[in-house]
C-alpha positions in Angstrom: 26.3 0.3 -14.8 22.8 -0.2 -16.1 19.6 -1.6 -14.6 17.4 -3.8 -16.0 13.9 -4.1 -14.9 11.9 -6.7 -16.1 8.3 -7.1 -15.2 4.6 -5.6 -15.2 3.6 -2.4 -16.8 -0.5 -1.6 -15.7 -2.5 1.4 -16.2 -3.8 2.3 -12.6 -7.3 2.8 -12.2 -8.0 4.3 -8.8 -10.8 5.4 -6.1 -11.1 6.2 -3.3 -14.1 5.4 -0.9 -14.2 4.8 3.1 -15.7 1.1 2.9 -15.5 -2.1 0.9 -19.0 -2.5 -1.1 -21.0 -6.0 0.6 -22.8 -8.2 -2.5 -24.7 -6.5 -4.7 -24.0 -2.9 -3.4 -23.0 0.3 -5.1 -21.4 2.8 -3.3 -19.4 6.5 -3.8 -16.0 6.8 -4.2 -13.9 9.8 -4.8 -10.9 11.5 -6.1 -10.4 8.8 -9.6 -7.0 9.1 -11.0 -5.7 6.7 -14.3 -2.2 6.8 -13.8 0.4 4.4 -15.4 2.0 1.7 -12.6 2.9 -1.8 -12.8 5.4 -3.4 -10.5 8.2 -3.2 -12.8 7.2 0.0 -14.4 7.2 1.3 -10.7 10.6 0.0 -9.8 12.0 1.1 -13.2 10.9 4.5 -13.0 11.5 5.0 -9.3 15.3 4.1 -10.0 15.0 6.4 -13.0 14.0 9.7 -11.0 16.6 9.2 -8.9 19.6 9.0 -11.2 20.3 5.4 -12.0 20.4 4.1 -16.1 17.1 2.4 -16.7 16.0 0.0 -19.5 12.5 -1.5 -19.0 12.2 -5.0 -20.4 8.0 -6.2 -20.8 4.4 -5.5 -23.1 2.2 -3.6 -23.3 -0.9 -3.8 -25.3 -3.3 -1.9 -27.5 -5.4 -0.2 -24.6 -3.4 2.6 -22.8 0.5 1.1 -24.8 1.3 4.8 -26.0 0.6 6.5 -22.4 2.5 3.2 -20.6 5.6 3.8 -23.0 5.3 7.5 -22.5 5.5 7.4 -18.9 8.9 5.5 -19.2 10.0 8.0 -22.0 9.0 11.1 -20.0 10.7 9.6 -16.7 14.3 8.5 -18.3 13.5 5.1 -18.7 14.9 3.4 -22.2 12.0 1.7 -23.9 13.6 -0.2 -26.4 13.0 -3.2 -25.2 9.6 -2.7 -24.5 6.9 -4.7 -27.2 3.8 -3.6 -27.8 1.3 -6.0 -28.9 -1.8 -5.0 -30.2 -4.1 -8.2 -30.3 -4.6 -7.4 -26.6 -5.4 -5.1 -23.9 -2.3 -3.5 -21.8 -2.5 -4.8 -18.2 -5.2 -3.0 -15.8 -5.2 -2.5 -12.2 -8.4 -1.5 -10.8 -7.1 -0.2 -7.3 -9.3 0.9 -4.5 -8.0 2.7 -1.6 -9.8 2.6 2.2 -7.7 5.0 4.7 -4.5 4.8 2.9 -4.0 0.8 2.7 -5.0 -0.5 -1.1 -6.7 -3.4 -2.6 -5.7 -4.5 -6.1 -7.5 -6.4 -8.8 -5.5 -7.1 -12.1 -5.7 -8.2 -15.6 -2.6 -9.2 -16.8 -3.0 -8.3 -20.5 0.0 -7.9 -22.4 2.0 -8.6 -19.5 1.4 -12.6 -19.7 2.7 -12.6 -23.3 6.8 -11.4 -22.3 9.0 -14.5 -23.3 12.5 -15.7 -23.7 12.7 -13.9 -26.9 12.5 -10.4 -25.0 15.1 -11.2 -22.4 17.4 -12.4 -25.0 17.0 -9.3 -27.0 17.4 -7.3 -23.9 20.8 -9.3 -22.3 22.6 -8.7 -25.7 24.0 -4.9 -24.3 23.8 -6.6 -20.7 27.5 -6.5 -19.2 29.5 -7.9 -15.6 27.7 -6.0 -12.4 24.9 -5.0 -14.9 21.6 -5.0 -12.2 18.2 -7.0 -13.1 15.5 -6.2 -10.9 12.0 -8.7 -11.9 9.2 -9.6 -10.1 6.0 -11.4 -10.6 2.9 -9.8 -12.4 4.8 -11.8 -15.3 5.1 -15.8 -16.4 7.3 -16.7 -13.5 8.9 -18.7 -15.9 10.3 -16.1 -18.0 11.4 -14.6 -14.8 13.2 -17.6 -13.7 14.6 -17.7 -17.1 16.0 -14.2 -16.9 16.7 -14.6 -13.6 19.6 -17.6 -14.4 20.5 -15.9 -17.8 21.1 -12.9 -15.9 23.4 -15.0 -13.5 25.6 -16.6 -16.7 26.7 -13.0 -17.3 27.7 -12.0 -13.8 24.7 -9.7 -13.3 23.2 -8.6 -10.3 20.3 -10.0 -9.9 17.7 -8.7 -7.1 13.6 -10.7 -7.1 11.0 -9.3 -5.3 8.3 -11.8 -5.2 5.2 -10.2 -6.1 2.6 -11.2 -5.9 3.9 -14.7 -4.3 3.6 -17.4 -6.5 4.9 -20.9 -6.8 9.1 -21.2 -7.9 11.1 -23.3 -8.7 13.7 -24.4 -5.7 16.2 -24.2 -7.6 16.2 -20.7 -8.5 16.6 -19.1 -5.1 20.2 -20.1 -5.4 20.6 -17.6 -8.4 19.3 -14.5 -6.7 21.7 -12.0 -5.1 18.7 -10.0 -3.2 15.5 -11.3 -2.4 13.3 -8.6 -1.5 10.2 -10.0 0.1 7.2 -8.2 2.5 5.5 -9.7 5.4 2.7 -11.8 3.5 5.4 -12.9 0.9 7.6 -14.6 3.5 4.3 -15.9 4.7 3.6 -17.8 1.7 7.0 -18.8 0.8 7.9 -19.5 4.3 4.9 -20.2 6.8 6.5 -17.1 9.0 5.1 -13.6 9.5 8.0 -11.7 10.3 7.4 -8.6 12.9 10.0 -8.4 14.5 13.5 -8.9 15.0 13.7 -12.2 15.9 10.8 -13.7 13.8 12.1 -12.1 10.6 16.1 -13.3 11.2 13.8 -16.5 11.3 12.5 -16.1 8.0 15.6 -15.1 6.5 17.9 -18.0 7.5 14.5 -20.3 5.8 15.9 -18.3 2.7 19.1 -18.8 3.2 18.9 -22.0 3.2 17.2 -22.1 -0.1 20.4 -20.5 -1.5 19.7 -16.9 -1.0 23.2 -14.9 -0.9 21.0 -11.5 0.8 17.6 -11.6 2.1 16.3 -7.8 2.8 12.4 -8.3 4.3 10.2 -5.4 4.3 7.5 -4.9 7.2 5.5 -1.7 6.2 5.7 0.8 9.4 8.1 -1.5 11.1 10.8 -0.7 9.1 13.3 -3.4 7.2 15.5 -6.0 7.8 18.4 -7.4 5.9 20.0 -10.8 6.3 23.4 -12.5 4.7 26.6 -14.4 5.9 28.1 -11.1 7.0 25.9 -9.1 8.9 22.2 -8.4 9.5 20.5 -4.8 9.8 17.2 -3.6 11.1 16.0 -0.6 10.0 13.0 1.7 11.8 10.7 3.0 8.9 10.3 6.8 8.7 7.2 8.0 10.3 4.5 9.6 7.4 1.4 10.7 6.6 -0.1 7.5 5.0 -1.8 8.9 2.0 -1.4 5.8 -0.7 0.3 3.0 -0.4 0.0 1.8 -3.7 3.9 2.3 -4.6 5.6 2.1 -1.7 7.4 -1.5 -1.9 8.2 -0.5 -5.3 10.1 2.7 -4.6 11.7 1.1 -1.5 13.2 -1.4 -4.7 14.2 1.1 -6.9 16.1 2.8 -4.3 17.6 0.4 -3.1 19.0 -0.9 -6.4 19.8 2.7 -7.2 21.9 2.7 -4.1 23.9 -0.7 -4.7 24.2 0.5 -8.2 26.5 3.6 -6.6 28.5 1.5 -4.3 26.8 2.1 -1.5 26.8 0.2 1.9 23.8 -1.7 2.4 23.0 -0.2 5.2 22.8 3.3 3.5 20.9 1.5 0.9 18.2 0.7 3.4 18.0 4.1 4.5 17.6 5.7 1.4 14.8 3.4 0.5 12.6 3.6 3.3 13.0 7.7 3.1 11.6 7.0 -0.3 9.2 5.0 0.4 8.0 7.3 3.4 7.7 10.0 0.7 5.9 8.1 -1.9 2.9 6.6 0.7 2.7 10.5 1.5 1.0 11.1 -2.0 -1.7 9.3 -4.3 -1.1 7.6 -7.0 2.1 5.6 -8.5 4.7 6.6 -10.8 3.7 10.0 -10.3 4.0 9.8 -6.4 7.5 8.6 -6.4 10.3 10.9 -6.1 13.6 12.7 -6.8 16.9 11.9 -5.2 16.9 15.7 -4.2 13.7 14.9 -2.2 14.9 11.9 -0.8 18.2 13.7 0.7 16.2 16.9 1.9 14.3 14.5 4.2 17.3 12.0 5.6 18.9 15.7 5.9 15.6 16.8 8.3 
């Protein structure tokens, strides 16, 4: 069984500083780091490191293409479907982190110019119980393309809406996960999940869209899962919050990793917030995600 992940691939450019600048103000950061990222780069690699078959399906442009693709390479992630384009930049993310929590700005680059060319390319190998895992730093058209191709061959097909932005209705009905966080549901929905009952809430307004499993993510409060035959809540593993730049993304990668092997969701869920826990524990993004060994060591402790 293979996963595909289509999506984003960014180079991460990060600092550190203890306070948002006001208008017009310079102030001192700390600690820089460029490290590759982007949401499907993340979830591809974080799947990667933990055992699973990985192809990543996107662009990358003429800025920082050769260290995005060698990231994947050096990782275990197949880059054969990967284009490089050099007309533009590849995507940036200009990340600054405040006591642990991030705020993003991106340029899309090379990641606005994946198309229906590149999924077909990509779905050729693409077998029964194959996994596509896409978000949405890309044209959420091409994602909703792949999304229903993905579907016509029996694939597993898991969407994590990020950042939220505007789908079709009709395309809900084609996922298999839906992997939403808090402000996500809020946009989609008009509900903030936090608890329990607020978030079995949110997930029966999925359901009814056509969702078959709605699995919400809520930061420190942990996870919870929604479909016809059960529902779980999950407590997040405590951490020291060092980054949270990756941590939705390794939560996704694990998870897929997980129902890639068989497992129950439940043990799915547990294995990706233990890697999640470890990755907000360290700075950066591809490079802060980790091993399955890791992961096991701390659900062992």
């Amino acid at each position: 069984m293979r996963i595909y992940v289509l999506g984003s691939l960014n180079m991460d450019l990060v600092i550190n500083t203890n306070k948002i600048p006001d208008n017009g103000e310079t102030i001192t950061g700390s600690g820089f780091i460029a490290n590759p990222g982007g949401k499907g780069a993340n979830q591809a690699v974080a799947a990667s490191k933990l055992g699973a078959n990985v192809d990543m399906i996107g662009c990358v442009g003429k800025e920082f293409g050769l260290d995005l693709r060698d990231s994947l390479i050096e990782n275990n992630v197949g880059t054969k479907y990967l284009k490089r384009i050099l007309s533009v930049s590849s995507g940036i993310a200009v990340i600054t982190v405040i006591d642990g929590d991030n705020r993003i700005i991106l340029d899309s680059g090379a990641n606005a110019l994946c198309n229906y060319d590149h999924i077909d390319a990509a779905f050729e190998t693409a077998v029964k119980g194959d996994i596509l895992i896409t978000q949405l730093e890309i044209d959420p058209e091409v994602v909703e393309y792949a999304i229903k191709k993905a579907k016509r061959i029996n694939m597993v097909t898991i969407l994590n809406p990020a950042p939220a932005k505007k789908l079709s209705n009709d395309v809900f009905k084609y996922c298999d996960y839906f992997i939403p966080n808090q402000s996500e549901c809020l946009y989609y929905s008009n509900i903030f999940p936090e608890d329990e009952s607020s978030s079995l809430f949110c997930a029966r307004y999925f359901k009814d869209l056509g969702v078959k499993n709605v699995l919400i993510t809520l930061g420190e409060k942990g996870s919870f899962y929604y479909s016809d035959k059960e529902k779980i809540s999950m407590k997040a593993l405590k951490s020291n919050v060092v980054d949270t730049t990756a941590a939705g993304d390794a939560f996704i990668g694990a998870f897929a990793f997980m129902i890639s092997n068989n497992k129950s969701i439940e043990e799915a869920m547990k294995f990706a917030s233990a890697a999640a826990s470890i990755t907000v524990s360290r700075k950066g993004a591809q490079i802060a995600l980790p091993y399955k060994n890791e992961v096991q060591e701390l659900l062992k402790g």
